[in-house]
C-alpha positions as CSV (number, residue, x, y, z in Angstrom):
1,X,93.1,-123.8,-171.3
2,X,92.3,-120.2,-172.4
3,X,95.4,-117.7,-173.2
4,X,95.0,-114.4,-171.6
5,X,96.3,-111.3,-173.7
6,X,96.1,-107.7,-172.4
7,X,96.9,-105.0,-174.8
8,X,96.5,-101.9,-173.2
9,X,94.5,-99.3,-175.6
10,X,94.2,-100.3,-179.1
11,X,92.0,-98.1,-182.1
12,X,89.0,-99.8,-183.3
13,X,90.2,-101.1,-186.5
14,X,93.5,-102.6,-185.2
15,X,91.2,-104.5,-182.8
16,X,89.6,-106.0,-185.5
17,X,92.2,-107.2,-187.8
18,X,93.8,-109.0,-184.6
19,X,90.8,-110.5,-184.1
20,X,90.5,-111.7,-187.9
21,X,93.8,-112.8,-187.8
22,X,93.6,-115.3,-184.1
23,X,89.8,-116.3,-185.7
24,X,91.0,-117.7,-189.1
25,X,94.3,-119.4,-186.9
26,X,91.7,-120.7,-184.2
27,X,89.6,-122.5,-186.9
28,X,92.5,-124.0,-188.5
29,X,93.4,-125.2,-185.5
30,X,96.8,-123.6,-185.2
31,X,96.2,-122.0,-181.8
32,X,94.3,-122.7,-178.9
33,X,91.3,-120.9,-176.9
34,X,92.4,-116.7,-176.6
35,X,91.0,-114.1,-174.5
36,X,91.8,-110.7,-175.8
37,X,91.5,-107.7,-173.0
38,X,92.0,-104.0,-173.7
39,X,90.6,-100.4,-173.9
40,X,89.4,-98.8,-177.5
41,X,90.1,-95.2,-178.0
42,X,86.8,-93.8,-178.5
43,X,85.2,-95.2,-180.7
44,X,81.0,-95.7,-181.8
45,X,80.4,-99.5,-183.1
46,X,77.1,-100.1,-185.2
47,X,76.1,-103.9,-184.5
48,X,74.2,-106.2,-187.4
49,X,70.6,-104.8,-185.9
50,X,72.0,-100.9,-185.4
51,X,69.5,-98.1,-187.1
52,X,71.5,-94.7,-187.8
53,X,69.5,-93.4,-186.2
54,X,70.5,-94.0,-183.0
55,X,73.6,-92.2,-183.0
56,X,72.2,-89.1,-182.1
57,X,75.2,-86.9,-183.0
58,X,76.1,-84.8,-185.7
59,X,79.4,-85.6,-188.0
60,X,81.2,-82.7,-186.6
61,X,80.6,-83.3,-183.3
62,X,82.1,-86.2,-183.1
63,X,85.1,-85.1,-184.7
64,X,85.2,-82.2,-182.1
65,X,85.1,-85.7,-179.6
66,X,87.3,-87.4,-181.0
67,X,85.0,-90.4,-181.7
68,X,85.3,-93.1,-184.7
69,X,82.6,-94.8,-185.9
70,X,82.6,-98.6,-187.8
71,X,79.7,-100.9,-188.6
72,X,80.8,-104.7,-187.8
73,X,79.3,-107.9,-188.0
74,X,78.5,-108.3,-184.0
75,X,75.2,-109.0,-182.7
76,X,73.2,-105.7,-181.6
77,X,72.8,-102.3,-182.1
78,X,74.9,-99.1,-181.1
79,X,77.5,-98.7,-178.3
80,X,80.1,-97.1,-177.1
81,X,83.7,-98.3,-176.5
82,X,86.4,-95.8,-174.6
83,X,88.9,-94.9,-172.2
84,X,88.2,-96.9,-168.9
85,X,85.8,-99.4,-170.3
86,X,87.7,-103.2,-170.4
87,X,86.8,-105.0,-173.3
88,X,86.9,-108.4,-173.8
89,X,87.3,-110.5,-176.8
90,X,86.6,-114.1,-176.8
91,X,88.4,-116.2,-179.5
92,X,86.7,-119.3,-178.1
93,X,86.0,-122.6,-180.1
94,X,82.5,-123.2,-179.0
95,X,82.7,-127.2,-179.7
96,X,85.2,-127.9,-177.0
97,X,83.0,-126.6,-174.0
98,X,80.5,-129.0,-173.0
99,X,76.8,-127.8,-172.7
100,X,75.2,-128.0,-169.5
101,X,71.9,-128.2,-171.3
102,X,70.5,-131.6,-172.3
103,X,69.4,-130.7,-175.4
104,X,73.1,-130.6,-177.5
105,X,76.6,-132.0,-176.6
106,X,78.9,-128.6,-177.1
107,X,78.1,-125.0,-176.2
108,X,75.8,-123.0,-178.2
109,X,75.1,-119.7,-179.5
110,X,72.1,-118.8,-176.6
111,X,74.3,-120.6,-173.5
112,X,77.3,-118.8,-174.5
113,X,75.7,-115.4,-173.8
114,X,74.2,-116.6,-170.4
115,X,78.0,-117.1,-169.7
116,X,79.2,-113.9,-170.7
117,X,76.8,-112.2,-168.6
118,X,77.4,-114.3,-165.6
119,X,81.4,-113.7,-165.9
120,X,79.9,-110.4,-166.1
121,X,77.5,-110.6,-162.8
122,X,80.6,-112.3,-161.0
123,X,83.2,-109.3,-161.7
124,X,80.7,-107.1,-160.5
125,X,79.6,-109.1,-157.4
126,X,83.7,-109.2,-156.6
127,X,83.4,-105.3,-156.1
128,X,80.4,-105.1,-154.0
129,X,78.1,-104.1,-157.0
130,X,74.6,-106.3,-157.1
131,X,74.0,-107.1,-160.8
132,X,71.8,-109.2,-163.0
133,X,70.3,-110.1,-166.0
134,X,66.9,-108.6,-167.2
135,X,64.6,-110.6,-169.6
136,X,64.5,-110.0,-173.0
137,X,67.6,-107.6,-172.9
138,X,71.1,-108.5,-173.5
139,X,73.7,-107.1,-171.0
140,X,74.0,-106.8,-167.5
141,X,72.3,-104.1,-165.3
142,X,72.6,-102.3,-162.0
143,X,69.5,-103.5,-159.4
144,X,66.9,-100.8,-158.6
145,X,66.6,-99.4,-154.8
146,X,66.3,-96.5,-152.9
147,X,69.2,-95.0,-151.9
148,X,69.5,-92.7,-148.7
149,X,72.2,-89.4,-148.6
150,X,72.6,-86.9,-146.0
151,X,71.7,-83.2,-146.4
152,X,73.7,-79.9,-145.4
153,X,70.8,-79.6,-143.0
154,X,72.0,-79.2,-138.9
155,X,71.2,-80.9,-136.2
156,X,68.4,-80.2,-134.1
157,X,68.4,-78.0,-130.9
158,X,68.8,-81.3,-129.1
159,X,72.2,-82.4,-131.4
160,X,70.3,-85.0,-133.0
161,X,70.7,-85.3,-136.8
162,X,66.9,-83.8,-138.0
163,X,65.6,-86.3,-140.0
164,X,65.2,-83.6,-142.9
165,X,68.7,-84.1,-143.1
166,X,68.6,-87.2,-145.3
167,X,67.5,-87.4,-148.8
168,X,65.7,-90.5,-150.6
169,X,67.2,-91.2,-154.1
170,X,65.7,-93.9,-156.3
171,X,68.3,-95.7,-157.8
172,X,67.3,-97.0,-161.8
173,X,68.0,-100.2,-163.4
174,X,70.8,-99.0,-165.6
175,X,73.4,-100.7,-167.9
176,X,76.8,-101.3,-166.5
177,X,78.1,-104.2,-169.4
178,X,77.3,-104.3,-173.2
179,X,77.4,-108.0,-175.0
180,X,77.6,-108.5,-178.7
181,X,79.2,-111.4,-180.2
182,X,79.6,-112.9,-183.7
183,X,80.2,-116.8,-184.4
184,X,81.0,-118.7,-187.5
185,X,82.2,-122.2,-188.0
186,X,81.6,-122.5,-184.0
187,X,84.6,-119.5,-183.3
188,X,83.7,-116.2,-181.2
189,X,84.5,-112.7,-182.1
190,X,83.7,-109.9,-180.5
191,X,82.5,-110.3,-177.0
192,X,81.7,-107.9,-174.1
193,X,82.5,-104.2,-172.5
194,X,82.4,-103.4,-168.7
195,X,82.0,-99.8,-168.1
196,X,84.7,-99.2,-165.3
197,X,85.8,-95.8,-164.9
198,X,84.1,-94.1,-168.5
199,X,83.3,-91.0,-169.0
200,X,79.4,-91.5,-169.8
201,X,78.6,-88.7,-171.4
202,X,80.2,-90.3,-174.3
203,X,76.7,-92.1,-174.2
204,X,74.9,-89.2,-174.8
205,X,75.9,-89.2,-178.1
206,X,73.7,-92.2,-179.0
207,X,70.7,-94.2,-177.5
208,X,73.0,-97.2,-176.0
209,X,72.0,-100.2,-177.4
210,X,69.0,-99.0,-179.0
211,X,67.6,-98.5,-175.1
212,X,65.8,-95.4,-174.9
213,X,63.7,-96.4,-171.0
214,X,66.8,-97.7,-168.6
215,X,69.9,-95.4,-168.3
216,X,74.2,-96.6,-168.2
217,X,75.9,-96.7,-165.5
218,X,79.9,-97.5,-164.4
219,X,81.5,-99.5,-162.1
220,X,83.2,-95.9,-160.7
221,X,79.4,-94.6,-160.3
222,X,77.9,-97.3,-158.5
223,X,80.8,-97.3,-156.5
224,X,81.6,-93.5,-155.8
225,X,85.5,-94.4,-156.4
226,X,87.8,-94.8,-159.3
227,X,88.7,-98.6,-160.2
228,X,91.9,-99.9,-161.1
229,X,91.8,-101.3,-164.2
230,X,93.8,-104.0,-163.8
231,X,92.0,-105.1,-160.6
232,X,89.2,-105.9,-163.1
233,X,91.3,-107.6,-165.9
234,X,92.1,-109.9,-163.2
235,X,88.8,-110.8,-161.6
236,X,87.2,-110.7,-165.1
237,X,90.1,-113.2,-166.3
238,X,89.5,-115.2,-163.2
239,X,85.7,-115.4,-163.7
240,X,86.3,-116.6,-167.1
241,X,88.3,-119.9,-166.1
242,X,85.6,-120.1,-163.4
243,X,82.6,-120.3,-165.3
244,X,84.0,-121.5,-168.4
245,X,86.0,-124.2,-166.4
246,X,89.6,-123.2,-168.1
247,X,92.7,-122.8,-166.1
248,X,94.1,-119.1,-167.4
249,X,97.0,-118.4,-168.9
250,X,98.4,-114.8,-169.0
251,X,100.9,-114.6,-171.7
252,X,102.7,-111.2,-172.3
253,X,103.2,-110.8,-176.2
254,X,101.8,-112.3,-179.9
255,X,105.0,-114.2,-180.1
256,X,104.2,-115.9,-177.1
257,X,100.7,-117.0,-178.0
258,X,101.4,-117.7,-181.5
259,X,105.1,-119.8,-181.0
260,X,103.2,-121.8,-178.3
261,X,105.3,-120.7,-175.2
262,X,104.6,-120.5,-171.6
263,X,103.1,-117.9,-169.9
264,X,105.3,-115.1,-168.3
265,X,104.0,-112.2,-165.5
266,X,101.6,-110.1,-168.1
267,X,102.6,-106.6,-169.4
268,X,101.7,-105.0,-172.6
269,X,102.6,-106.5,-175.9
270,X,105.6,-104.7,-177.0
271,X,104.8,-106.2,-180.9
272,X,101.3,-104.8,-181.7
273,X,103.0,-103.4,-184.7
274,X,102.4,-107.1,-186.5
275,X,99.0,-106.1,-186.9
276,X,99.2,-102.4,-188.4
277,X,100.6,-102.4,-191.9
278,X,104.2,-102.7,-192.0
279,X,105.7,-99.5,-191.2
280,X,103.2,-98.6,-188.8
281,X,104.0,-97.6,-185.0
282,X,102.6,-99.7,-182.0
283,X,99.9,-98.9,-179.7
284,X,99.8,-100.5,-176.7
């Protein structure tokens, strides 16, 4: 069984320390499998593998955005993480999933990713988006194709639509989910972020990934529409137990997950203040 916790937006740094804290209790054994879901505030992350010099802005320009930056201990290089992009956080104990692969008895590091990016391929399939996996790059991507738009131009003296009246667009691989994930003692951290409705010219302020050749893209730009966000939290969440063969559980607080309760119908965890420093206001 995996425990589903949605926190609503959470800074950078308080996403961390929650995740130190469930890691250290999931190795001791103390609670079970967690799924973390929730939106950063904007925020640049610097992977193990980042160079500098892929964030391509200056210091004062991302104050003038608003934008953090932290290095952390996650596969990869430099992303993004915002408003309208669901994150997910996999607190997963990697030696109680069985490997499909012949070769070892429990997941590993390699088989783990394949099943990111196919919860990944699934969410995105659920919304009419084609995605898939491209060799040697992490992540999940948008399909090339043309892509055919009508023109201002009128119709022909006969009232037929004049066939210079449609426009042929060539549509670009591009990035529409980020992976980058960090395993000790057989525990996950870090995890995945699906770009639903971001503002992408928060991307522009670094070379995504380290990726100068294919572009990003959004659920909301593939689509032409605004998604609601919880729509996704729930397929993603339902793709999870699918390919990682878990029944869900949504819980709606800490409390819950650590005192071992049932699950209730999800809303925000009123107690995020338990992992600020005491005195500190919640964000959720």
């Amino acid at each position: 069984m995996i425990s589903v916790l949605q926190l609503g937006t959470v800074d950078y740094a308080t996403g961390l320390r929650l995740q130190e804290k469930l890691i250290a209790l999931r190795k001791d054994g103390r609670i079970g499998d967690v799924l973390l879901l929730l939106e950063h505030t904007p925020v640049i992350t610097l992977g193990r593998n980042a160079k500098s010099a892929n964030v391509l802005a200056s210091p004062e320009l991302l104050v003038q955005r608003g934008v953090e930056v932290f290095e952390c201990d996650r596969g990869g290089d430099v992303t993004f993480h915002g408003p309208g992009q669901l994150v997910a956080y996999p607190i997963f104990d990697l030696r109680g999933f069985p490997s499909a692969s012949g070769n070892r008895k429990t997941l590993g590091a390699v088989d783990y990713v394949r099943r990111l990016e196919e919860v990944l391929i699934r969410t995105c399939s659920d919304f009419g988006i084609p995605a898939k996996r491209i060799s040697g790059l992490t992540g999940v991507w948008t399909g090339s194709y043309a892509e055919i738009t009508e023109s201002s131009t009128q119709p022909d003296g006969r009232g037929r639509p004049s066939p210079h009246g449609q426009n042929l667009h060539e549509r670009r691989e591009a990035k529409v989910a980020a992976l980058g994930v960090h395993i000790s003692r057989g525990v996950t951290s870090h995890g995945l972020a699906l770009n639903v409705n971001t503002d992408l010219s928060f991307f522009d302020l670094i070379v995504p990934c380290g990726i100068t050749s294919k572009p990003v893209t959004s659920m909301q730009g593939e689509l032409n529409r605004a998604i609601p966000m919880q729509d996704v939290a729930y397929a993603l969440s339902r793709n999870f137990g699918t390919v990682f063969r878990s029944q869900m559980l949504w819980l709606d607080s800490l409390d819950a997950l650590l005192g071992n309760n049932l699950g209730v119908p999800m809303r925000p965890p009123e107690n995020l203040r338990k992992i600020h420093g005491e005195g500190d206001s919640a964000r959720a």
